[in-house]
Each structure stands twice: as structure tokens, then as C-alpha cells.
VOGU-3710 file (C-alpha; in Angstrom, 3 decimals, decimal comma):
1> xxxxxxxxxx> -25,687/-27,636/41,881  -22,462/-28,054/41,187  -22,455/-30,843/38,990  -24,624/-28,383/36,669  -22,153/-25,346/37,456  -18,893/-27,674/36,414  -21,008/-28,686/33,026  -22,291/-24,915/32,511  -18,689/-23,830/32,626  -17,000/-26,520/30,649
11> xxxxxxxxxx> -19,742/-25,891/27,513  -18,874/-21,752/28,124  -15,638/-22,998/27,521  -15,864/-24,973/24,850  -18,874/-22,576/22,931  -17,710/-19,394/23,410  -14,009/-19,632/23,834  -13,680/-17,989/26,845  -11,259/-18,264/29,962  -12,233/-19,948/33,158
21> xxxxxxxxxx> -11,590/-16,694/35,223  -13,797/-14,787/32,738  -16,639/-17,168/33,139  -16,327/-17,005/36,788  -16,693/-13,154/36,695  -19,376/-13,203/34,580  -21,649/-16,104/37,186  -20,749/-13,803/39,748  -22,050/-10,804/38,259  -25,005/-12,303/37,151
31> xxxxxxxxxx> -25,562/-13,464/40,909  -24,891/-10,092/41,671  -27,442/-8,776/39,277  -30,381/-11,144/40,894  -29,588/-10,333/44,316  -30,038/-6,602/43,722  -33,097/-7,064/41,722  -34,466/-9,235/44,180  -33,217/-7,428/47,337  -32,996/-3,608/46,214
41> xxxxxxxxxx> -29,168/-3,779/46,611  -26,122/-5,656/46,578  -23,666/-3,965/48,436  -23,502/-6,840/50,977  -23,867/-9,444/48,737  -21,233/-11,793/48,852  -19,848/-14,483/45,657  -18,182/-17,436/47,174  -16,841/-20,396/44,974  -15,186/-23,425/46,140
51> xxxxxxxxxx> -12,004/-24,810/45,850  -12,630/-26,740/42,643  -14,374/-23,456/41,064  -17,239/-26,170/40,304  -19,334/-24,711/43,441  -20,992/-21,257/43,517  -22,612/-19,993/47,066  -24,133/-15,946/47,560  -24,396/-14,722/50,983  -26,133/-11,763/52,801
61> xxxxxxxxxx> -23,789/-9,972/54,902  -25,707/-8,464/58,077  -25,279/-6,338/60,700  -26,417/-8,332/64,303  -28,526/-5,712/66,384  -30,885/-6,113/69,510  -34,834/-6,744/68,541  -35,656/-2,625/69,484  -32,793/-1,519/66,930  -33,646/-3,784/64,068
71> xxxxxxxxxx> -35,600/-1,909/61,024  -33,750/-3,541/57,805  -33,699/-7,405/57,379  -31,716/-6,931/54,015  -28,740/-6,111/56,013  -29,557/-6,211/59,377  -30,578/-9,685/61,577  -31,560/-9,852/65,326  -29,372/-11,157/67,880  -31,778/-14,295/68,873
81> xxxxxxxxxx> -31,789/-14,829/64,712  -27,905/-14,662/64,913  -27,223/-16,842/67,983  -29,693/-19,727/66,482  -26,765/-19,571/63,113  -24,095/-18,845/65,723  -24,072/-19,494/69,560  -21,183/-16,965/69,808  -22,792/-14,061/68,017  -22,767/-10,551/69,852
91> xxxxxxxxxx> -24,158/-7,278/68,436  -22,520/-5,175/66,292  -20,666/-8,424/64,710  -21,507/-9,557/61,035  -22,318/-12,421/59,917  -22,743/-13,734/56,472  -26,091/-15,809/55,814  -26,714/-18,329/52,534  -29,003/-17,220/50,455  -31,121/-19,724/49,067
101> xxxxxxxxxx> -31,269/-19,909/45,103  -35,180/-20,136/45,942  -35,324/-16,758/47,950  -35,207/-15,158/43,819  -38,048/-14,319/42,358  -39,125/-15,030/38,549  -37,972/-10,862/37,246  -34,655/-11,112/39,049  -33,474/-14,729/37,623  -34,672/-13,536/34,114
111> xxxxxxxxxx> -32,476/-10,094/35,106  -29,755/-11,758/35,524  -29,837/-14,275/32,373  -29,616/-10,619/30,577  -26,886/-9,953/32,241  -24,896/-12,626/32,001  -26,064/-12,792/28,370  -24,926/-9,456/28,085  -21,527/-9,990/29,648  -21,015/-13,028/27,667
121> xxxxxxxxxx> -20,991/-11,047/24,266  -19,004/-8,207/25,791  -16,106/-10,226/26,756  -16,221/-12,579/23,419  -16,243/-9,511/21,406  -13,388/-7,831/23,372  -11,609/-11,050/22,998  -11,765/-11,082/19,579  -11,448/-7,852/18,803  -7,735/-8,381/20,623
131> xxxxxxxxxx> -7,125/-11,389/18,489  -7,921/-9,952/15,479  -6,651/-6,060/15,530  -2,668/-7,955/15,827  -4,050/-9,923/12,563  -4,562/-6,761/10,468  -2,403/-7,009/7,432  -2,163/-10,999/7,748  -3,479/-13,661/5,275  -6,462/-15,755/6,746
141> xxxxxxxxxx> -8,770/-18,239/5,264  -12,107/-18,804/5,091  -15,403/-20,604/3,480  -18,087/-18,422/1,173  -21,126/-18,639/3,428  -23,651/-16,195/1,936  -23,725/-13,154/-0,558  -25,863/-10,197/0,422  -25,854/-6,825/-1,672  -22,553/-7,637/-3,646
151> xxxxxxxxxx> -21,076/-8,556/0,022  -19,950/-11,853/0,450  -19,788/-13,372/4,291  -17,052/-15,514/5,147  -16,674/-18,434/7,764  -13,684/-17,664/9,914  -14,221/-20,208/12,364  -15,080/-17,837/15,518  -16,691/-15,301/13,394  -17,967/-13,942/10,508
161> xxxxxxxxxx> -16,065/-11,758/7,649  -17,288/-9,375/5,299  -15,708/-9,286/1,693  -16,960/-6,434/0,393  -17,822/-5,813/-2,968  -15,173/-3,086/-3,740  -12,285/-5,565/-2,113  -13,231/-8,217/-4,923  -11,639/-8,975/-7,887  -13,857/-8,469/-10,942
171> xxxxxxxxxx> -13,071/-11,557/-12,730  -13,426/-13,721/-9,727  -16,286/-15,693/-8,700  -17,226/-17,813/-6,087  -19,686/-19,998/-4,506  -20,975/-21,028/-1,392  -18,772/-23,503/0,887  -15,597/-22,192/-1,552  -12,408/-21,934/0,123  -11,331/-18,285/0,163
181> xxxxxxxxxx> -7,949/-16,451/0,655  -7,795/-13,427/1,822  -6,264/-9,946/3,560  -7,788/-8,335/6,545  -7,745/-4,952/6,223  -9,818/-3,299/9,198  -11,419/-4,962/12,583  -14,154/-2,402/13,622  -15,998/-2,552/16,987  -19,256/-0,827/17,134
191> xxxxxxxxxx> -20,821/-0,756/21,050  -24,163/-1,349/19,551  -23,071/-4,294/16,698  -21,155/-7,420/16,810  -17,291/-7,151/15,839  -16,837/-6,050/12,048  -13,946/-7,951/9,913  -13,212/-6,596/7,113  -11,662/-8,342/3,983  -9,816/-7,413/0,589
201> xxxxxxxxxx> -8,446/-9,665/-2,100  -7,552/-6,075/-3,931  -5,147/-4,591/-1,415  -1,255/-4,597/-3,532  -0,527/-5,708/0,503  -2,328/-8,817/-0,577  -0,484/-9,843/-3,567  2,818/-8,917/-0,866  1,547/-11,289/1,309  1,031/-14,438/-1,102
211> xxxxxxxxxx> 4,573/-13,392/-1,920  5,757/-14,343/1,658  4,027/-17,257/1,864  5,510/-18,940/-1,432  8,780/-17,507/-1,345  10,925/-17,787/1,484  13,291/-15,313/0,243  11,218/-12,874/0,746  9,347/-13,709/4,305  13,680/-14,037/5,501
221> xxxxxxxxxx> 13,921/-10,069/3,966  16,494/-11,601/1,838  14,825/-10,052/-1,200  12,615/-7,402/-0,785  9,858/-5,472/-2,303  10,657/-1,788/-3,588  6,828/-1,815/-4,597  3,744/-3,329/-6,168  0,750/-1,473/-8,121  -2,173/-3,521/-9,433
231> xxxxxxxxxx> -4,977/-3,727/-11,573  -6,966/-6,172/-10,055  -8,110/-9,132/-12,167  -6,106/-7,701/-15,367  -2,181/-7,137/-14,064  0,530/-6,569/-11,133  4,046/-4,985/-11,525  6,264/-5,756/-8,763  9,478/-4,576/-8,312  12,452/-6,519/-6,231
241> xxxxxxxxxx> 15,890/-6,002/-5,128  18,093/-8,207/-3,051  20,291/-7,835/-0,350  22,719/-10,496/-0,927  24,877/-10,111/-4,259  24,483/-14,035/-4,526  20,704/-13,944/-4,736  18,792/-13,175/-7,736  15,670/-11,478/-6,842  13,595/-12,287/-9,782
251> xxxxxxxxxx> 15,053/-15,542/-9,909  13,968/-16,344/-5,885  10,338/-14,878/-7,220  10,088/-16,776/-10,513  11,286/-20,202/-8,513  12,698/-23,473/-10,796  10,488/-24,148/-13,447  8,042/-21,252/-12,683  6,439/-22,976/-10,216  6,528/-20,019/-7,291
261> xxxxxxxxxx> 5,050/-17,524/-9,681  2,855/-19,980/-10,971  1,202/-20,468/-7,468  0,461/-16,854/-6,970  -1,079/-16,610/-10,623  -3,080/-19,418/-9,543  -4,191/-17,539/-6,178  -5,230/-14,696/-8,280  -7,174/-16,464/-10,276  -4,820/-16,062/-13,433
271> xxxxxxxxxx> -4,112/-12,167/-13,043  -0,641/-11,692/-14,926  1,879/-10,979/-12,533  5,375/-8,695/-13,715  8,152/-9,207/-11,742  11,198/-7,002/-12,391  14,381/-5,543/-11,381  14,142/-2,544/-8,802  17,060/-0,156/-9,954  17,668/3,299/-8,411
281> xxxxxxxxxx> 18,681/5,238/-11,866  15,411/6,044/-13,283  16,350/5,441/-16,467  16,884/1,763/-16,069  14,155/1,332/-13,361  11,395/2,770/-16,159  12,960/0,728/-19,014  12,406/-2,165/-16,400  8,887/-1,277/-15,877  7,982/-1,477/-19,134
291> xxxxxxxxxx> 8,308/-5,081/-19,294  7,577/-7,380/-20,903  8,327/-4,529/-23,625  12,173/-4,527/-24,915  13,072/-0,723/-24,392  15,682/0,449/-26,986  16,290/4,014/-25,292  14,787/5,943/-22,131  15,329/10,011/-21,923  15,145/11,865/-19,610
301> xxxxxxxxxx> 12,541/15,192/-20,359  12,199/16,770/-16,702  13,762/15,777/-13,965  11,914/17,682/-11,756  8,643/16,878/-13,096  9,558/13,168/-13,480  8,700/13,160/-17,763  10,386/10,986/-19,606  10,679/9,674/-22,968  10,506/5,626/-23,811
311> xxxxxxxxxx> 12,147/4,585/-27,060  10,974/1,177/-28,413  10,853/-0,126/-32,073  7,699/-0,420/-33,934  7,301/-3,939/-33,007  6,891/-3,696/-29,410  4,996/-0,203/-29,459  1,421/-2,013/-28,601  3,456/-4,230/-25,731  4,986/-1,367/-24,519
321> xxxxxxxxxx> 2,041/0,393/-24,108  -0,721/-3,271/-23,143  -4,230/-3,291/-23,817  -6,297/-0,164/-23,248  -3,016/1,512/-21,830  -2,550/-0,385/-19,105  1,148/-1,452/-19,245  2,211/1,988/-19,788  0,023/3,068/-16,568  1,279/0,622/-14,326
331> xxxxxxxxxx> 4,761/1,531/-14,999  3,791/5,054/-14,439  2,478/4,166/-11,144  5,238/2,109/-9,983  8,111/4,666/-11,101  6,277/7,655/-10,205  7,034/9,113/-13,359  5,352/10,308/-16,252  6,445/7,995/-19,289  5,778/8,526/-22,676
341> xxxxxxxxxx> 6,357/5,723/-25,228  7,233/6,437/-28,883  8,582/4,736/-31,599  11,641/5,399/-33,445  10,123/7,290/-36,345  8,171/9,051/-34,131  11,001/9,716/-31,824  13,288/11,498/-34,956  10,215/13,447/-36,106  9,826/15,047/-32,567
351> xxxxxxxxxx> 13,773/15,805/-32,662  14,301/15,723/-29,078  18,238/14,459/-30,047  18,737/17,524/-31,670  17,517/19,677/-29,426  19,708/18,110/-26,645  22,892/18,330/-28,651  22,242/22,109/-29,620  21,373/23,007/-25,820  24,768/21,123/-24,584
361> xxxxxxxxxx> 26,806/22,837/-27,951  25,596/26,449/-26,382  27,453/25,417/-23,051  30,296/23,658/-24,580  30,631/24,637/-27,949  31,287/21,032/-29,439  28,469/19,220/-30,376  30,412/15,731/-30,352  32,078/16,533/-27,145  29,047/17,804/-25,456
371> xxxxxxxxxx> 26,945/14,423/-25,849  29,954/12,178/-25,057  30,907/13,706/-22,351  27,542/15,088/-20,618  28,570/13,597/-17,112  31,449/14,017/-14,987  31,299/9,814/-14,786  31,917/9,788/-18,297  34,832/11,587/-18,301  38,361/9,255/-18,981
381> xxxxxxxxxx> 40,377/8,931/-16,260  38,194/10,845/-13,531  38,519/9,543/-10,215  35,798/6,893/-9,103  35,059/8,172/-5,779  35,262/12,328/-7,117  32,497/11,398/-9,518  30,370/8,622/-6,796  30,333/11,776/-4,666  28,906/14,269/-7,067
391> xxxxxxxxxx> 26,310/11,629/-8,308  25,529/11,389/-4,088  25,170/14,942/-4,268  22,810/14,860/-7,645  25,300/17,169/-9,710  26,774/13,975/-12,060  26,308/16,570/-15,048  29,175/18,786/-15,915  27,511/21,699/-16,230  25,818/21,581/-12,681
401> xxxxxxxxxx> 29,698/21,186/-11,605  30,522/23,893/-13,159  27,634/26,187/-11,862  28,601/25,849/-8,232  31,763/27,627/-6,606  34,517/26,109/-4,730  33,057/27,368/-1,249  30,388/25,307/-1,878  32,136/22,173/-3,589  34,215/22,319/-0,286
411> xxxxxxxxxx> 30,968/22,281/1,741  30,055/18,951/-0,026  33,423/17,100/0,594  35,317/17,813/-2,747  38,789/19,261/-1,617  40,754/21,967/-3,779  42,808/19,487/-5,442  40,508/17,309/-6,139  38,375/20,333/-7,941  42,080/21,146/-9,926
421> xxxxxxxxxx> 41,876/17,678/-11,191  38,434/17,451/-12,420  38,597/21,127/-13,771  41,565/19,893/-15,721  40,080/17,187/-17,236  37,108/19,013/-18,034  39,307/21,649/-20,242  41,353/18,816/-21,883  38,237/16,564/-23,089  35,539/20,103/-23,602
431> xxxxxxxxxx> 35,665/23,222/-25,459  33,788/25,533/-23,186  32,466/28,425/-25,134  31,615/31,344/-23,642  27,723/32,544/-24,616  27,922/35,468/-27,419  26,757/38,976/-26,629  23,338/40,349/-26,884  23,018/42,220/-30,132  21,343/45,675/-29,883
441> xxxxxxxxxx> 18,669/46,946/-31,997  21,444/49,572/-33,452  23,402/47,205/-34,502  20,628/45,453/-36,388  19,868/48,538/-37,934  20,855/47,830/-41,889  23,212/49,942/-43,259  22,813/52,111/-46,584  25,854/50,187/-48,169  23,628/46,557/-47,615
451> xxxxxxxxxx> 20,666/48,078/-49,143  22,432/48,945/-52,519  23,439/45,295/-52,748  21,696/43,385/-55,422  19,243/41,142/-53,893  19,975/37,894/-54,120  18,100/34,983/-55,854  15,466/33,267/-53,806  16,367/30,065/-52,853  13,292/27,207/-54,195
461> xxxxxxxxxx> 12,640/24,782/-51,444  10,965/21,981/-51,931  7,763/21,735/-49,571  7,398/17,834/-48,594  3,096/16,666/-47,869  2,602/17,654/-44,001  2,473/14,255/-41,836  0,522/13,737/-38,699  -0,128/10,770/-36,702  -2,781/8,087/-36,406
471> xxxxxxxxxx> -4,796/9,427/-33,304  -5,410/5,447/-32,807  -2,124/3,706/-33,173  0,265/6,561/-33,756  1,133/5,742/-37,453  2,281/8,263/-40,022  -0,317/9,858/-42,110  -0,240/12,786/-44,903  -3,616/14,745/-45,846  -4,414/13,197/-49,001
481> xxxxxxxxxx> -4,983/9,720/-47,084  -8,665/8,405/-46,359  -7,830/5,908/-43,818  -4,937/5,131/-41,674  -2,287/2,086/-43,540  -1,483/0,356/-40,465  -4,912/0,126/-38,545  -7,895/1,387/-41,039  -9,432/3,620/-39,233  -10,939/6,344/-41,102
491> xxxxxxxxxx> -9,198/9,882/-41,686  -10,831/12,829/-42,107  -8,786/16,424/-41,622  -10,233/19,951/-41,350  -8,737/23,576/-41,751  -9,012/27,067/-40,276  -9,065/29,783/-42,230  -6,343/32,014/-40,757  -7,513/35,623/-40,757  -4,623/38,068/-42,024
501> x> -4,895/41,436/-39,726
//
């Protein structure tokens, strides 16, 4: 017997990757489990191995009692009975008796193969459900075994993985016995089904992770990742920064030659892959976004709302923007602004310049010194640590200086003096006008001398053709064209009637 216990154990081992100490709980629980079948119970049933674990014995533990006392021979054995096992035995004592392997009947062996069965798959799925859970987040690899529904099911070694068809890339494909590479993303235990591992080669935590593997820059935290947004298949943006001065983070990405990028391209099955320059002013961070575009100008529309205005010459319009809009919408995502990309013909005709220089000329009166000197940083000779305060703070623009009082400049750290200085500048380098009365309807009223004036000649302007833009690729049209110059596409415009009440 205990050849075939030390061989039983050793292929447990081996099989099912379990621990010596849980193998021996699970033997004696499925002793336990034929006892009581066979015996009714198996509260004095006793699992005894020996000293090389190899050897399993069960005894009966029983209660010694005279022959006119004795009604239960599961737990109870007369005195003659006892003395024949031990010459010393007195009633009252216990005394535990071998049971032999051939006392079970057929029902309680094949009871307790169910439960050791039973126990087996309990324990392996507990123990794997530990291993795995830590491994949530992590890289693992695997071999294409079968495809079921749009699911494919991986080979981890120990178990099975599920790559579901939502977690796969649409322009990858594989077959069976292919190596594959991938992110797990949930480990779900179900009493009732084996242990669930869930895969993704979709996740933007993917892409982070192929990062860490190929560049070491990033796995030491040396450079990090601000953030990554993906179209799977089609194109990633990834923005870095560094923490050492010395280290260029797009540099440690790219690698000499290309050949770190390269490797994740190649992972992803030739997705294009953006890597650019994380920057905290939004201005620069969305005119890094819009890579591989060259952005000529980025302005600023609402800060609140996060809108902003991309200027880029006609050239790089359809880069700027990528296939189907994508570019544009990844840089969205990835600055968590709104960005809107427009020429620099299109840019004039919306006159956004203007309007900016006539709201700063109602606050400051100047229209030259107004756009020069919007921000306090811009200001010449203004203390660097005055104006790296109030760009902390968020009021860098003169005007929000200006609104707040010196209570509340004091709260923020900006001392009386240091609010003499910087008001001083502010009057030497700005004309500050001060906004003109409302005029009343009185006053409006004309008077009796203006209406005996001669009327004046009519001045004759000259009415240019209306122009619109190409609803396809943004182009200038007029009315009297059939089709657009730049991309063809047919033109065709329609009027109201306005109705004159």
C-alpha cells in the first residue's frame, strides 16, 4: 500500500500542481468520506500517516464496555474483544482499532473517489485563482488552441484563457498553435465553473505594458507615461515625460535606430504608434498631439470648456486631421480637449484675431499693447517668481490680476510690495481705459437741429460673391461654382425665401 500511496502522491504532484500537505488533506478526507458512508459516521474515525507520509492507516476509535452494556459496535467493543488487541484493556478506556481497506463496501469507495475528485478541483482552482488574481494587469503568453463563437482559447500552461472577441484587434489574425501575447484583464471564479481568465490585446494598459518590457527606461520609472489612447489595429498616441533632465523621453521610447519602437509596432501587428512630448501648458501639449502634423498656432477658445483652435497650413490640414478623423480624435482624447483644426485662410475668415484684440483693447485701450502684453509673464522686467506664483495660482493674465483685491492677493502669497511693483509695471507698459458710460435712450433721441441737416450721400459698397466652405475638405467655394476646385465633389446650394413681416 504504500508503495502505491508514495506513486499516487508523487503523480498528484506532478499532474495537478499541488502541495504535499494539500494532497495529504485531501486522502484523508476522502478516507473520511468512506468511513462515514460505510459506517454511518465518522466522528471516531481516525487518519494516521507515517513518518515518510508514504503510509496511510484509518482507525475506529471505541469505547471498551462489559458484554451487558455493549449496543453499538461502530464505537463501542467488548472488554473480552479489547483484551484479545490489548491484555491491559479495562472498561471505559479507548482503544483505536485498524480498519481494514476491505471492511468498505463498493458505494462508499466510489463516495469517496467523488470526494477526493471533488477536493482535487477545489484546491487547484483556489490555487490558481491566487496565482493568477496578483497577475492581473501583467503580460503572459500563450498558444491559439481553438476558436469558438469569435472567442479564441489560449494554452497557458496550467489553464486555459479566453480572448474574447471584443479584446481582439480587428486586423489581427491568428491560427492554431500561434504564439500569442497578451494582457489579463479579469480572473473570475464561478462555484459551479472552472476558473475564468480573461484576455485583451485592446486594453491602452497593454500597449503600457509592451512599453516596459522593451524599454527599460520606463519599467525603472525613469520616463513615464502621462497617457495612452488607442484605436486598435489603426493608431496609438502616447504621451511621455521624464524625470531626469538628462533623459530624453521620446528618445528612450524611439531607441537607436528605431529599433525599440519598431518592436512594439511589430507586437501590434503594424498599428502606428505616436510617441510625443507630455507638456503641462495646453497649448503646447495639443500642438504635440497633433503629430505627426506641424502646428503653426494653437488658441485657446474656452478654457473652461477645454475648446481650442489648431492653426496649420494648407499642406498639413488632411495630416492634422488622419484618415476618417482619426488623428484629430485621438488628440482629443489624450488632451481632454476639444480641438478644432483650421487652416490659415480659414482661420482669417473666422476672425477670431480680431475679436481677441478688440476684447483686450476694451480693457486696455491699446490694441498693440493689449496683445503683447496679455500676461503678467510677458511683462519686461517682472519678477520671475511674482509671475511663477500667479501662473501657480491660474491668474497669469493681467486682467484676472487686476480683478482680484489686495486682501485676496495677500491670501495667495503676493505681499504689498510686491503688488506696488507689478501694478507699476502694469501702468508703465498698458493704457488702462476705463469702460464708457451707458448711453440713455434720451440722449439718443435726435435733435431738431440734426434733422435739418442735409442728408448725406450714400456711401456705394462694393458687395464681394458670398464664400462658404467645402463640407468635404473645407475648401473655399462661392455660389456660382458646380463642384468643389480642390476635391470635385459636387456643389449644389439652396435658398429660403425670407418672409418680410
Amino acid at each position: 500500500m504504500a508503495t502505491d500511496m508514495s506513486e499516487a502522491i508523487r503523480q498528484l504532484m506532478q499532474d495537478r500542481n499541488m502541495s504535499e500537505e494539500l494532497i495529504l488533506t485531501t486522502i484523508e478526507n476522502t478516507l473520511l468520506a468512506a468511513y462515514k458512508r460505510r459506517f454511518g459516521n465518522s466522528d471516531n474515525a481516525i487518519v494516521r500517516f507515517g513518518d515518510d507520509n508514504y503510509e496511510v492507516t484509518i482507525y475506529a476509535k471505541k469505547k471498551i464496555v462489559d458484554s451487558d452494556n455493549f449496543y453499538d459496535p461502530s464505537s463501542e467493543i467488548e472488554l473480552d474483544e479489547a483484551r484479545e488487541l490489548n491484555p491491559e484493556a479495562e472498561i471505559n478506556d479507548e482503544i483505536l482499532i485498524e480498519v481494514d481497506p476491505k471492511d468498505f463496501d463498493r458505494g462508499s469507495v466510489q463516495s469517496a473517489k467523488q470526494t477526493a475528485h471533488q477536493s482535487i478541483r477545489e484546491i487547484q482552482k483556489d490555487s490558481l485563482y491566487a496565482e493568477y488574481k496578483d497577475k492581473i494587469g501583467e503580460i503572459i503568453i500563450g498558444y491559439y488552441q481553438r476558436e469558438r463563437n469569435g472567442t479564441i482559447f489560449v494554452d497557458l500552461g496550467k489553464i486555459e484563457g479566453k480572448l474574447l472577441k471584443k479584446y481582439q484587434s480587428p486586423k489581427e489574425e491568428f491560427h492554431v498553435n500561434d504564439r500569442i501575447k497578451s494582457l489579463i484583464v479579469e480572473v473570475n471564479k464561478n462555484p459551479n465553473s472552472p476558473l475564468e481568465i480573461i484576455l485583451s490585446r485592446t486594453h491602452t494598459d497593454f500597449v503600457r505594458a509592451i512599453f516596459e518590457l522593451e524599454v527599460p527606461e520606463v519599467y525603472d520609472k525613469i520616463v513615464e507615461i502621462h497617457k495612452i489612447v488607442r484605436e486598435p489595429g489603426y493608431r496609438t498616441k502616447l504621451a511621455v515625460y521624464s524625470n531626469r533632465e538628462d533623459v530624453d523621453p521620446v528618445g528612450a521610447c524611439v531607441g537607436l535606430k528605431g529599433v525599440r519602437i519598431l518592436a512594439v509596432i511589430k507586437e501590434l501587428e503594424g498599428e502606428k504608434i505616436d510617441i510625443l512630448k507630455y507638456d503641462p501648458d495646453p497649448r503646447k501639449f495639443i500642438k504635440n498631439a497633433l503629430s505627426p502634423a506641424e502646428v503653426q498656432d494653437v488658441i485657446i477658445l474656452d478654457e473652461a470648456k477645454h475648446q481650442a483652435l489648431a492653426v496649420v497650413s494648407e499642406s498639413q490640414l488632411s495630416l492634422a486631421i488622419g484618415k476618417q478623423g482619426l488623428n484629430v480624435r485621438l488628440a482629443n482624447r489624450l488632451v481632454d480637449w476639444n480641438i478644432d483644426v483650421k487652416t490659415d485662410a480659414q482661420f482669417e475668415d473666422m476672425d477670431i484675431a480680431a475679436e481677441s484684440r478688440r476684447a483686450v483693447s476694451e480693457l486696455f485701450g491699446d490694441d498693440d499693447y493689449g496683445v503683447e502684453y496679455s500676461l503678467v509673464s510677458q511683462l519686461p522686467g517682472v519678477d520671475s517668481a511674482v509671475a511663477a506664483l500667479l501662473i501657480e495660482k491660474n491668474i497669469d493674465f493681467i486682467e484676472d490680476f487686476l480683478a482680484l483685491s489686495e486682501e485676496e492677493l495677500v491670501e495667495i502669497g503676493l505681499a504689498e510690495e510686491q503688488q506696488r511693483i507689478l501694478r507699476a509695471l502694469i501702468e508703465e507698459h498698458i493704457e488702462i481705459v476705463e469702460e464708457e458710460e451707458e448711453v440713455s435712450e434720451e440722449d439718443l433721441a435726435i435733435s431738431p437741429e440734426k434733422e435739418e441737416e442735409p442728408p448725406q450721400e450714400e456711401e456705394v459698397i462694393e458687395v464681394e460673391p458670398e464664400e462658404y466652405e467645402c463640407p468635404e475638405c473645407f475648401a473655399r467655394i462661392t455660389v456660382d461654382m458646380t463642384s468643389c476646385p480642390a476635391c470635385g465633389i459636387g456643389l449644389s446650394f439652396e435658398y429660403e425665401d425670407e418672409t418680410i413681416s
